[in-house]
N, C-alpha and C positions, 0 to 999 in steps of 0.2 A: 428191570425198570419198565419196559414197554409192555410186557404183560401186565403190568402193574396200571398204566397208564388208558391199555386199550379197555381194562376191565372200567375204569372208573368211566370214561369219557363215553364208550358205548351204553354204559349203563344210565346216563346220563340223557343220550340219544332216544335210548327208550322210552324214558321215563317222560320224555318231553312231546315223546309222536312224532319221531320223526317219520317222514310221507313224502311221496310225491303221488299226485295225482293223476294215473290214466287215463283218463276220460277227457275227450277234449269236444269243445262246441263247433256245430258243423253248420255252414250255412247255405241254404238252397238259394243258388243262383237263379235259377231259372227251372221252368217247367214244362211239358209237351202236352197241346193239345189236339197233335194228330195234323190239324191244316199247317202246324208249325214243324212239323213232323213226331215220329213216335220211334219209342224203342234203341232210344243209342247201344249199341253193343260197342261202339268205340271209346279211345280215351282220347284226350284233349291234344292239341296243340296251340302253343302260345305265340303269342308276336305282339309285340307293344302290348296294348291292353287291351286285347281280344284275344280270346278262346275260340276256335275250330274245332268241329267235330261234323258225325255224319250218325242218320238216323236211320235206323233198318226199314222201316216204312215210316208212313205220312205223306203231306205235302199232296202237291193237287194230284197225282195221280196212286197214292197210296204205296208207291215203291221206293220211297228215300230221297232224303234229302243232304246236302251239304248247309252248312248253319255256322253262325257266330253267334257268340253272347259276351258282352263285358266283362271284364272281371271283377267288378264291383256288383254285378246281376243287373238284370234287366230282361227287356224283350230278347227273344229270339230272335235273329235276321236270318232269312231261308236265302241264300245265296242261290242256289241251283235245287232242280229237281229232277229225279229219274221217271222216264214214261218207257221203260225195255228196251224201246230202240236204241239208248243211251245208255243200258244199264238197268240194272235192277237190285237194290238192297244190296246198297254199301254196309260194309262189316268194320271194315280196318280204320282203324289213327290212320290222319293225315300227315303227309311229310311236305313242307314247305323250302320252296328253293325260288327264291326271289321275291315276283310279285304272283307265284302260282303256286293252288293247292294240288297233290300226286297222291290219286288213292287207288280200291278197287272196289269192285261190286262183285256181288256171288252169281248175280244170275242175270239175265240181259242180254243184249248184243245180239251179234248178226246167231248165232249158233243158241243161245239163249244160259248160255254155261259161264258166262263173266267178262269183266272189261278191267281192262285199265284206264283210268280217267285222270283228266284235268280239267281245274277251275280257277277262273282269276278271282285273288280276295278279294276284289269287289264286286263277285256273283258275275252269272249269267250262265250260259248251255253249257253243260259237259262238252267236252272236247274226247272223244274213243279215240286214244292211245293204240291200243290192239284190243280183240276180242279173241276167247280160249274157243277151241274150236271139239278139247277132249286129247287129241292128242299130243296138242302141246299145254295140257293140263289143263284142269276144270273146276268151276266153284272155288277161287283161292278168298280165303277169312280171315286174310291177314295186312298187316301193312306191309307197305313196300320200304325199301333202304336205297338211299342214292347217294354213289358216288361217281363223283365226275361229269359224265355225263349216261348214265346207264341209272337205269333203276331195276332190283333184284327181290326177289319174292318167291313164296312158295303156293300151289293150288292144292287143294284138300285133296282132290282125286286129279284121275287122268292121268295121262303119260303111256310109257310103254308099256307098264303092269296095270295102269287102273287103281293104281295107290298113290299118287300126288306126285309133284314135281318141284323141282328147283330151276327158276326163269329169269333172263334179264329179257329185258326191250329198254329201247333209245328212249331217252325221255323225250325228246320231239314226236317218238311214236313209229310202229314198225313192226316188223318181224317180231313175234317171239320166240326165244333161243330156249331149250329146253336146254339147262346146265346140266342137270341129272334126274333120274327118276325113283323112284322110290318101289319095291318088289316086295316088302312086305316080309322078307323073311330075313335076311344078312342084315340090312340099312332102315328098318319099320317099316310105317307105311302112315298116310294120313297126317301129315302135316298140318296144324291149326294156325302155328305162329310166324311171324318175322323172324328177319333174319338180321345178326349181331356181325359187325363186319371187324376185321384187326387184319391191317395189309393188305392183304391177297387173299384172306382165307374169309369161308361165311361160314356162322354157327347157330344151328336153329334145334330145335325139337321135332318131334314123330309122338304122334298120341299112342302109339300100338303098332302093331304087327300081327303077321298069323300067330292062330292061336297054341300050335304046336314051336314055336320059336322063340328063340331068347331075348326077342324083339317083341313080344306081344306085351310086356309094361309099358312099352317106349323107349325111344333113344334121346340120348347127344349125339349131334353129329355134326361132320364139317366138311366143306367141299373148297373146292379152288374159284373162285371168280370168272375164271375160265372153262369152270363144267371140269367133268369126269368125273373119276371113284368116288363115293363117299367113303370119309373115317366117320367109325363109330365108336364115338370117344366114350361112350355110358349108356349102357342098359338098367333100367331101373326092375328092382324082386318084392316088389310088393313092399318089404320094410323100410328100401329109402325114399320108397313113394311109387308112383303107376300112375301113369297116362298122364302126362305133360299136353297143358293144349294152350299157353303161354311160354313168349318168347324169353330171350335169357338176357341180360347183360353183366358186363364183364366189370371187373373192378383186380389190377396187377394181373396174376395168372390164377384169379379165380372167377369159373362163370357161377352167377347165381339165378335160380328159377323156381318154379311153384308147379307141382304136380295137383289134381284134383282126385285120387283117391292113395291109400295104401298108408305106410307110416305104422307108427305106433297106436294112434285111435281112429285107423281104417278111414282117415277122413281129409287124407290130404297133405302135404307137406311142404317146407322149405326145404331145397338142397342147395349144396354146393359142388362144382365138379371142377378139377383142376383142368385147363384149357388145353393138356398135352394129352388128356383123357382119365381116365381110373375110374374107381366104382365111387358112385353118389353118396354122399354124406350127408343123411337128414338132420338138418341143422333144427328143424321144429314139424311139429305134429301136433295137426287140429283133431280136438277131439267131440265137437258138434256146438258146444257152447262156447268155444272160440274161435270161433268159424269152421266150415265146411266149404270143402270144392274151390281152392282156388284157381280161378279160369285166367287170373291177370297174371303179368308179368310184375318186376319188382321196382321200385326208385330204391338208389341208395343216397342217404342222407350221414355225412360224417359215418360212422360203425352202426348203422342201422339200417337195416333194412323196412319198405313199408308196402302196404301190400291191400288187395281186396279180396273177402271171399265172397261166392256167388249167394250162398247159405251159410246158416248156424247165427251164431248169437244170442242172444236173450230174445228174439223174436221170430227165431230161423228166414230170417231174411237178408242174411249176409253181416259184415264187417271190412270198418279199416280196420288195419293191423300194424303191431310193429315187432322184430325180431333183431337181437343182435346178430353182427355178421359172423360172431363166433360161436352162436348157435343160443338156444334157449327158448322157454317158454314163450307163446304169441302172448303180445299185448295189446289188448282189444281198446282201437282208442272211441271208435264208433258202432253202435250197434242201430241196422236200419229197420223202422219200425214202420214202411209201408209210406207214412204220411211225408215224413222224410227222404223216401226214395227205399230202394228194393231191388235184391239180387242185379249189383253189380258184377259186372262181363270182363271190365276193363283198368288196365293199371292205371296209376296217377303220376300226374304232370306237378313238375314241383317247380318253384318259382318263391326264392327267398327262404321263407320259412311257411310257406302256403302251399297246400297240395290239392290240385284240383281232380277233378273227377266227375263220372258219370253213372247213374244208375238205371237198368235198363229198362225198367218200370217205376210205378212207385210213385210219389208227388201226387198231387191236388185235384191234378184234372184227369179224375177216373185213372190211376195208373198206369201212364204213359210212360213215364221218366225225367228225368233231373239232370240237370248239371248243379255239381257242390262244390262246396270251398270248405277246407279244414285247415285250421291254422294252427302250426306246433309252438310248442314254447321253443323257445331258445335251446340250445342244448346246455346242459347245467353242467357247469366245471367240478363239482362237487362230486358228480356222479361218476367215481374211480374206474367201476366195473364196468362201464359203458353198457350198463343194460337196462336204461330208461327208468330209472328208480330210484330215488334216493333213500336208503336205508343204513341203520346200522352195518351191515356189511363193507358197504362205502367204508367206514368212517376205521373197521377194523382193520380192514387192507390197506391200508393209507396208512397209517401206523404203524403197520407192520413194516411196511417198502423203507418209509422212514426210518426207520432203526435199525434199518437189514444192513451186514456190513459186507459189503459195501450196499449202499444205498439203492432201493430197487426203480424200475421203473416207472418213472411218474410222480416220483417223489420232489424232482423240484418243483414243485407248483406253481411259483413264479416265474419260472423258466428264464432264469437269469446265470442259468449255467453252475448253481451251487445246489449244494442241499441243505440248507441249514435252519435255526430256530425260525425264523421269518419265515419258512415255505411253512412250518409247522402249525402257526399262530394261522397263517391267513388259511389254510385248508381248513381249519376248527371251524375260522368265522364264517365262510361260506358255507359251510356243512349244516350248522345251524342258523344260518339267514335263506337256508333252503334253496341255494341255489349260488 
């Protein structure tokens, strides 16, 4: 009887188009035109309805700025500006703790190798935290993580080997503590991203390692809060991905992250790696016209993942994306065409059903870069499979669960704790009111 039923009612599906539509409308916030600053390689931070972010140069001295913009768009507000002595070309998302913004800059300072900063949201001078002097790490490109009273970060280079570190300083400002270092050959080496915290333990990525070692794709790895050994919970072999330069986040005991080359179409990939360690599981693989090179970290949204690439698309200039978390095909929801913004850097800040973001060139004024807003539909109950589509498939899996004896999962749809004619009827009517 259910084969009976799935044939008619799928066939039915077909016959009608059933669809959902990928592509979603993107709107540019905001634009740079250098005096406002230029080049964001960062992604957003939210607070009431203002967006923070930091611009690689511009602004009066052409080395970066700290900036807001509404979330409805508008002008740009340049809160603060870097002139070396303070800093030079901020890279990282800003992390908010009160009434102050906690970042970093790659180059600047007393040593000219990077700072740790703060800024009150309502602008004015950088505040130098510490400055990287090389041995307690150098050029870090990433955002910082604060718990407590401590903020924790990693520097692309420097340390004891000259392959990056793992750092706290006082958030009042201070000493910096080399937690660990990176050698390049056991633990990688070159650190790009932030660092993911659960407890006591911090979990980040390494873009590489030497090139005769099992670390030269890149790692996972995790350290204690307190410094010492790294674990190396994953090395990546080229086919579950190579060279992570994006941080990770966590969701139960699985971390999820985005390498920028390897995979199936040599172009990048989504993983997953269990948080006690094991080998990477390329959950999706860019193959150039669905993006290329992702350099961001991931938001997870309900069973979805979402994501930017720096390149590829219909214009090779990057994409949003989106992946289920049990793996599958990317789904290109944006493809950026230059005028809309171009080869985004940085993951997206999500906020209801709106995900913002920045791209690091691109927009109106000679291509400086953007701040965007993309806004997803709702998530659709219809869609069984959880993988952002609504198709015949849906409609055959759901029939099946229903008739399965006993009754599979998802099949109450009303979630009224039965299974019966009534979950049946209302799955049909949603399935075909598309949503």
């Amino acid at each position: 009887m259910s084969k009976a039923i799935v044939s008619i009612v799928c066939g039915l599906a077909v016959a009608a188009g059933v669809s959902s539509v990928s592509a979603q409308m993107l709107t540019t916030l905001a634009t740079f035109d250098g005096a406002n600053g230029r080049e964001p390689w960062a992604g957003l931070t939210l607070s009431g309805n203002l967006l923070y972010g930091t611009t690689r140069f511009g602004g009066a001295n052409n080395l970066g700025t700290v900036f807001s913009v509404p979330v409805t768009g508008g002008a740009v507000t340049t809160l603060a500006t870097f002139n070396g002595t303070n800093g030079a070309r901020p890279l990282s998302v800003l992390i908010l703790s009160g009434n102050t913004l906690y970042g970093i800059t790659e180059g600047g300072g007393s040593s000219l190798i990077g700072t740790v900063f703060s800024v009150p949201v309502t602008g004015g001078t950088p505040t130098t935290l510490a400055t990287f002097d090389g041995t307690n790490g150098a050029n870090p490109s990433a955002g910082l993580t604060l718990s407590g009273d401590t903020l924790y970060g990693t520097t692309r280079v420097g340390g004891a080997f000259e392959r990056g570190t793992v750092f706290s300083v006082p958030v009042t400002g201070g000493a910096i503590t080399t937690l660990g270092s990176f050698n390049g050959v056991h633990n990688g080496a070159n650190p790009r991203a932030g660092l993911t915290l659960l407890g006591n333990t911090l979990f980040g990525t390494t873009t590489g390692g030497e090139a005769s070692s099992t670390t030269r794709n890149g790692t996972v790895f995790s350290i204690p809060v307190t410094g010492g050994s790294f674990a190396t919970l994953a090395t990546f072999d080229g086919a579950s991905g190579g060279n992570p330069s994006a941080g990770l986040i966590l969701s139960g005991n699985t971390l999820y992250g985005t390498t920028i080359g390897g995979g199936a179409g040599t172009r990048g990939t989504v993983f997953s790696v269990p948080i006690i360690g094991g080998t990477p599981t390329a959950l999706a693989s860019f193959n150039g016209t669905n993006g290329r090179e992702s350099r961001a970290g991931l938001t997870l949204l309900g069973n979805t993942l979402y994501g930017t690439t720096f390149l590829g698309g219909a214009s090779s200039l990057g994409t949003v994306f989106s992946v289920p978390v049990t793996g599958g095909t990317p789904t290109t929801l944006v493809t950026f065409d230059g005028t809309n913004g171009a080869q985004p850097r940085a993951g997206l800040t999500l906020s209801g059903n709106t995900l913002y973001g920045t791209t690091s060139v691109g927009g109106v004024n000679d291509g400086l870069g953007t701040v965007f807003a993309l806004v997803l539909p709702f998530p659709c109950t219809a869609d069984f499979n959880h993988d952002g589509t609504l198709d015949p498939d849906d409609l055959a899996d759901y029939i099946s669960a229903f008739f399965a004896i006993p009754p599979g999962t998802g099949s109450d749809f009303n979630q009224d704790g039965l299974t019966d004619p009534d979950d049946l009827a209302d799955y049909i009517g949603a399935f075909f009111a598309g949503c």
